[in-house]
C-alpha positions in Angstrom: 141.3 105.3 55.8 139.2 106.9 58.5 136.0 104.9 56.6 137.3 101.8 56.8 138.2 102.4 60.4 134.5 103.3 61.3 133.1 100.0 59.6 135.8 98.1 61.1 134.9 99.2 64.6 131.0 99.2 63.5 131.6 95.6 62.6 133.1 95.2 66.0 130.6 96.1 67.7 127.5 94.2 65.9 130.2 91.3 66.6 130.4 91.9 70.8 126.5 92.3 70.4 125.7 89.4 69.4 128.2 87.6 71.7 126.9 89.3 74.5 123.1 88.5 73.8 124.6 84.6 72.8 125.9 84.8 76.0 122.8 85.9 78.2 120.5 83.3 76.1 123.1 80.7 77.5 123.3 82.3 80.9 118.7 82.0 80.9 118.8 78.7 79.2 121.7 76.9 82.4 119.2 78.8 85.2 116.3 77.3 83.7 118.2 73.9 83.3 119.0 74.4 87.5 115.3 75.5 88.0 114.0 72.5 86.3 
């Protein structure tokens, strides 16, 4: 039980990363778009 918990939240967390760094890319990507 405790195992599956740890992937789980392991999982969760890859998952938030790679929203988070999706998100920044965006965030870079609309400044340049304004600088441009």
């Amino acid at each position: 039980q405790i195992d599956s918990l740890a992937v789980k939240r392991r999982g969760d967390v890859r998952k938030a990363k790679l929203y988070y760094l999706r998100d920044l890319s965006g965030k870079a990507a609309r400044i340049k778009e304004k600088l441009s």
